[in-house]
N, C-alpha and C positions, 0 to 999 in steps of 0.2 A: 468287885470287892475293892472299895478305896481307905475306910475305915479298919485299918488292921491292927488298931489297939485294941488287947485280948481277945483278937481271934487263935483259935488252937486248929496250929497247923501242923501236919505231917510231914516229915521230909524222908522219902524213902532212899535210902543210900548215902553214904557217905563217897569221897572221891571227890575229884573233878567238878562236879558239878553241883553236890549238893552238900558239902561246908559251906561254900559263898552261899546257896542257897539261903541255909541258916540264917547265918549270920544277917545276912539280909531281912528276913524276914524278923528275926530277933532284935533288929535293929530300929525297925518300925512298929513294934508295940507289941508283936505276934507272941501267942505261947504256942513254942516251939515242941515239939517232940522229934526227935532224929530215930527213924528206925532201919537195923541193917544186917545183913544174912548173915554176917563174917563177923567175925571174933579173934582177928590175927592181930599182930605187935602193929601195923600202919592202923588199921579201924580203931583202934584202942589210944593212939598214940592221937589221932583226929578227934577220940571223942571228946579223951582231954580238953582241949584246945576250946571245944565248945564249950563243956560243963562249963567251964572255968569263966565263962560270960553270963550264965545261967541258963544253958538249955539242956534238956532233960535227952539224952542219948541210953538207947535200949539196943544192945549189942548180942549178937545170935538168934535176934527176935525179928525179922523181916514178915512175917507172915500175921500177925493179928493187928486189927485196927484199932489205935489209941482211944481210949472211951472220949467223948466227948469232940473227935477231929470234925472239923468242918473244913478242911480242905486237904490235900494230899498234894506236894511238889515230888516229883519222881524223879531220878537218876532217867537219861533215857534210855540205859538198856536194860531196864528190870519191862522183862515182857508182860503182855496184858493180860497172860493170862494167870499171874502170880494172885493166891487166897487172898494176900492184901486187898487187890482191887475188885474180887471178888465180894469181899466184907463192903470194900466203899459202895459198889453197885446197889447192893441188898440196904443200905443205909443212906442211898441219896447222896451220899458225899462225892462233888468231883472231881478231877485227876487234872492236875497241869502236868508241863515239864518245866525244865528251867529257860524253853525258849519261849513257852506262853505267860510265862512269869515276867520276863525281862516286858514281852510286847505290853502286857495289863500294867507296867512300872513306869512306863516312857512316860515322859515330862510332855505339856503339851504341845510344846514347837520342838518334839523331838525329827529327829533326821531320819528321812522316809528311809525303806530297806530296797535295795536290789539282791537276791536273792537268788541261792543258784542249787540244787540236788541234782541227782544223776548214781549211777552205780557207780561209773569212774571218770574222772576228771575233772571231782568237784572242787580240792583245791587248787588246783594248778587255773581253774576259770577264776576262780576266786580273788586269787592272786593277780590275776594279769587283770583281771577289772580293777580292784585298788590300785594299782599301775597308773590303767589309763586315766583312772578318777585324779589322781594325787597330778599327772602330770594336766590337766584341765586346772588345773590349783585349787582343786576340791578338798577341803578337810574330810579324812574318810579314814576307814581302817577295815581292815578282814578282821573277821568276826566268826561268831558260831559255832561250829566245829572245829575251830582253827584260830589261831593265835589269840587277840584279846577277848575276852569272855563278856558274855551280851548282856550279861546282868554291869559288869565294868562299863559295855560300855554306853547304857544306856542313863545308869545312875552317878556316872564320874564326871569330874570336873570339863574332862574335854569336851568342846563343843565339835559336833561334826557336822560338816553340809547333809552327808549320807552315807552308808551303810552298805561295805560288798559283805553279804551274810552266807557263809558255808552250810546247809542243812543236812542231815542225815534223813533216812526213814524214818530212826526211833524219834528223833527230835520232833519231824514233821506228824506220828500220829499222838504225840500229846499236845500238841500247838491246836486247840480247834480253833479260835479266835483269831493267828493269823493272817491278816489284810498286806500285804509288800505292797510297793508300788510297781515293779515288774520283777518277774521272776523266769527262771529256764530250768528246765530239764531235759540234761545233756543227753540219759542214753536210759535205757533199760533191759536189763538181763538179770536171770535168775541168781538172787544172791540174800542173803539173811532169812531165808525162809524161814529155816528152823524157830525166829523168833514169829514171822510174821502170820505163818502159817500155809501160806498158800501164793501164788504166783499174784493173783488178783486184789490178793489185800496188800502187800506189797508196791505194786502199781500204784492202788486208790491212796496209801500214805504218802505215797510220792507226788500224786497229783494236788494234794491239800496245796501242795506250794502256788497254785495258780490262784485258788480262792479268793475273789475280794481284789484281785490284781486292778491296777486302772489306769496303767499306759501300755504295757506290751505283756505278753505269753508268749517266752521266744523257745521254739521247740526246733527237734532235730529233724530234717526232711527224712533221713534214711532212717529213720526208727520212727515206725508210723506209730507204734504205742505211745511213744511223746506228744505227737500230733492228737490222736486221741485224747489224752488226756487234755487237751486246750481245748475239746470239743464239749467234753463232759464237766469243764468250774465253769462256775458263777461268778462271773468277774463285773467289775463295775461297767454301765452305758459308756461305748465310745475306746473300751479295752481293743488293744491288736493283736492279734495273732502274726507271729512273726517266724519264719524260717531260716535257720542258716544250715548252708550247702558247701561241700566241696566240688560241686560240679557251678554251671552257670546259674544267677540266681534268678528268679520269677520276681513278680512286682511282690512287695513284702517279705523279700529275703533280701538276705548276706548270704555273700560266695565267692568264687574263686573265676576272676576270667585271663589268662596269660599269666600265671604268677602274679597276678596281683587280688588283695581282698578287697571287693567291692561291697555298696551297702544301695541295694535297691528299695528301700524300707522307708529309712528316715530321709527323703530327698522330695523336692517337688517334682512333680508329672512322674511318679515312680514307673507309671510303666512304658516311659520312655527313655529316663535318665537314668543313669548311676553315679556314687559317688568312689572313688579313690578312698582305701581309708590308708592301706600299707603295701607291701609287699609280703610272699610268702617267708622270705630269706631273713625278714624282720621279727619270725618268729621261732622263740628260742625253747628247743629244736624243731627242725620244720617236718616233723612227723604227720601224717595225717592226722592221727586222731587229737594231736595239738594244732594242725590249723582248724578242726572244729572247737577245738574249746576257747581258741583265741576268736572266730566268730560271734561262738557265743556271750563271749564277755565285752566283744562291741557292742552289739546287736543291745546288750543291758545299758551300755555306756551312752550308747546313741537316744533309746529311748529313753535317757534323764536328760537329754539335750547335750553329750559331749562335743565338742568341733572333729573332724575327721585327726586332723594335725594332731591331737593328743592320743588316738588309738593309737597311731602309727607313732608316737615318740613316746608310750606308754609300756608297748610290744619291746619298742625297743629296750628299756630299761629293763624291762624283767627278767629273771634268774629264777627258772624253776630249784623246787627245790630237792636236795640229793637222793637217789634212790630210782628216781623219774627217767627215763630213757636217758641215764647221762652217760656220754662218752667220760669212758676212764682212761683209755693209751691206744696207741698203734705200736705193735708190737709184730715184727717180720712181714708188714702189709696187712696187718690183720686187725680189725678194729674190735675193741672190747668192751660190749655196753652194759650198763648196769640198770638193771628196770627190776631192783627186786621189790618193788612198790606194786608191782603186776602181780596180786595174790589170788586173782579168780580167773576163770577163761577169759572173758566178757574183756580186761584189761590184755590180757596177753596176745588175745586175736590184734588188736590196734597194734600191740608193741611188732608181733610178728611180721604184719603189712609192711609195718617201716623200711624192711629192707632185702636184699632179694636175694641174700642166698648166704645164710644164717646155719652156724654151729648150735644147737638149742640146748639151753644149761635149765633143768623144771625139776620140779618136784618137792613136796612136803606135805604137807597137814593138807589135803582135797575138800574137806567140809561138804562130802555127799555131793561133789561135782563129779560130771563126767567129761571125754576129751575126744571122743569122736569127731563132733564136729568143727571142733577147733584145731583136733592134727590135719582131717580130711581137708580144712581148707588152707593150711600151710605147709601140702605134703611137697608142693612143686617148691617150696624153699629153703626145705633142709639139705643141707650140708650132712649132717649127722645131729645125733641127741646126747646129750652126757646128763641121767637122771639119778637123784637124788631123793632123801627123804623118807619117810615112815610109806605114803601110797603113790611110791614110782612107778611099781607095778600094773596102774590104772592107765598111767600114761603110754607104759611100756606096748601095753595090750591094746591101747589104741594104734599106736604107729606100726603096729604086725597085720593088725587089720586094714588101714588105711594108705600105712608109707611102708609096706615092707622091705623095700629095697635100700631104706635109709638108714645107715649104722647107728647102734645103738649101744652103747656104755651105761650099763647099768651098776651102778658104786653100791653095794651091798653094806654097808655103814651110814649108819647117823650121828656119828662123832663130830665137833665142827671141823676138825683136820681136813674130814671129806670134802669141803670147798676148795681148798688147794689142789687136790687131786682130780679134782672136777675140770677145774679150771689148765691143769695141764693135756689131760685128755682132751678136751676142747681143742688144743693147742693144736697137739698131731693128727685130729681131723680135719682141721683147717687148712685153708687157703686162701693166698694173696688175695684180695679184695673181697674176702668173706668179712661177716658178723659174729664175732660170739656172745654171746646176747644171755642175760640171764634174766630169764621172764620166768618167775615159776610155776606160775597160773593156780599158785596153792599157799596156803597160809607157812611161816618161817616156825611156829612154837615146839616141832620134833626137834630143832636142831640148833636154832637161834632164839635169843628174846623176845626179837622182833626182825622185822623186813629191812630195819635200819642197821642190824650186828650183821643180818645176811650178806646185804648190799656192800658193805664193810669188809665183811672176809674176800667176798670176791675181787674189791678191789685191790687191794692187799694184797692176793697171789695172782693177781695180773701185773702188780709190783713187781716181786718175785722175779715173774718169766722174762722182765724186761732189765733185772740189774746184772 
């Protein structure tokens, strides 16, 4: 669809992602219809803003299809299987998001996409590939799910060489159209089902990111579902399949040999040579599961042609951002970390590897997870547990079964006070060269606004025990 004066378009949801929408497409000739489930003081306050340009906004009304829509732009977490797209199915009309809007918008010499999904680590890859691009003296920007927005930056004044693109699942199953130049998927474990449905539809939206690819599919060696998924796109004649490893690398991988990241991939005679690209000590923090995401945002960086010298002065420059494995204080030998960013197992497993003999601070909103096999394999590194939340309970009942020998503080309150006393308990469990680690491996909305007021209180009364 290139001609979009008076085409009538649907924009399902307002927020984030589909105001700009709008606007955009209202911009370009479209008759717009805005349709959205809520009827509070912001959706009323947003539709404003619209009418007032002349687009027609229908408030409470999510569920029926506008007479006459020939196309549909969706918010990406209205699930698929909302009456709306129902109506669309039954009437041939079909369904973008606002990242297959942004790809159908791009100017012809627009700036190819490097691309990154995974369940966790996708902005922190994200991140340190704009790093390494910007330090290559690439015009570039993070995008996607994360900072500038793809419609901005596709249709804005800035010109960019290329594109580090953040993806979700929601994004990734309205994108069918889709084409990157390389893309990675860092990791996979059970997590959004409740929208997706099922473990395998999940996966297959993940795997859209490969589609059409046509220099690298760089996937995770330890998580053979990633590798699979490179097995099963369509990617263009002459695409690589590309591995990165924290153990030694094979010929078309990135990995790790003495403390240093190598890149056996993008080198001549690969599988004889390797390249130097950094150190592990270059990455900031040298966590495991962040020397795989800093692989993999080489492994992106190398397959657009970067020089090794810019990974390695890329790594350096970057600053994860807060919430993320960040040390907060030492306080009587006792290091106190903040990973309230860690809100499903699948994250918290990595946080907990990090270190080897850990006070563990979890619990809140579980979203139908379980914790068996994530206490069973961090039973040899607790110290104790200090839990929290509406289903600590779940937790609790995993370390009786798993680590029963390991003390347990269960805080029968969900007031936010409870972090401070959390975080004391923690305290008198502890010892000189322990971890107290706040990984909650569950969503923050029983008790905080979000992962960022969590991470926040915690660090605050790790203030506290140290004034």
């Amino acid at each position: 669809m290139t001609d979009w004066q008076g085409k009538h378009v649907t924009v399902a949801g307002l927020g984030v992602s589909g105001v700009p929408a709008a606007k955009v497409l209202h911009g370009l000739g479209a008759k717009v219809t805005v349709v959205n489930d809520g009827d509070d003081a912001r959706a009323r306050e947003q539709a404003a803003e619209l009418q007032a340009l002349g687009v027609t906004v229908r408030l409470g009304d999510g569920a029926t299809l506008p007479e006459g829509t020939e196309l549909i732009v969706t918010a990406p977490g209205w699930k698929p299987d909302k009456p709306l797209f129902a109506a669309a199915d039954e009437a041939g009309v079909p369904v973008w998001g606002d990242v297959e809007l942004a790809w159908r918008l791009r100017k012809p010499d627009a700036a190819p996409w490097l691309a990154v999904t995974g369940t966790n680590g996708k902005t922190t890859t994200v991140q340190m590939l704009a790093s390494i691009l910007k330090a290559a003296g690439l015009r570039t920007a993070a995008v996607g799910n994360i900072g500038v927005s793809l419609l901005d930056a596709v249709l804005g004044e800035e010109q960019y060489d290329v594109l580090a693109v953040e993806l979700s699942s929601y994004q990734l199953h309205w994108a069918p159209s889709l084409r990157a130049h390389s893309a990675a998927v860092l990791n996979l474990a059970p997590d959004h089902l409740d929208w997706h449905g099922s473990m395998e539809a999940y996966a297959a939206d993940k795997g859209r990111i490969y589609e059409g690819n046509r220099v690298a599919c760089v996937y995770n060696v330890a998580d053979k579902a990633t590798e699979d998924l490179v097995r099963e796109a369509d990617v263009e004649e002459g695409c690589r399949a590309i591995g990165f490893t924290l153990g030694t690398p094979g010929p078309s991988q990135l990995g790790v040999v003495e403390g240093i990241l190598v890149d056996r991939a993008f080198v001549e005679n690969r599988h004889k040579n390797a390249q130097e690209l950094a150190e592990v000590t270059d990455v900031n923090p040298p966590a495991p599961h962040n020397i795989a995401n800093a692989l993999a945002a080489a492994a992106l960086a190398r397959a657009f042609g970067v020089p090794a010298s810019a990974v390695r002065d890329g790594l350096r420059a970057f600053t994860p951002d807060a919430h993320r494995i960040a040390h907060v204080a030492d306080v009587d030998g006792v290091a106190y970390v903040d990973d309230s960013k860690a809100t499903n197992t699948h994250a918290t497993e990595a946080s907990l590897a990090a270190y080897e003999s850990i006070v563990w601070i979890a619990g809140g909103l579980a979203k139908g997870a379980t914790f068996d096999e994530l206490v069973a394999g961090a039973a040899k590194r607790l110290r104790g547990a200090v839990l929290i939340g509406r289903d600590r309970a779940l937790i609790r009942e995993a370390l009786a079964r798993h680590a029963p020998e390991v003390p347990v503080v269960d805080l029968d309150r969900t007031d936010t006070g409870a972090m401070l006393q959390a975080v004391q308990e923690a305290r008198r469990l502890a010892r000189p060269g322990d971890t107290v680690l706040l990984a909650p491996a569950c969503a923050s909305m029983d008790m905080f606004a979000n992962y960022n007021k969590r991470g926040d209180a915690f660090a605050q009364a790790v203030r506290e025990l140290g004034a």
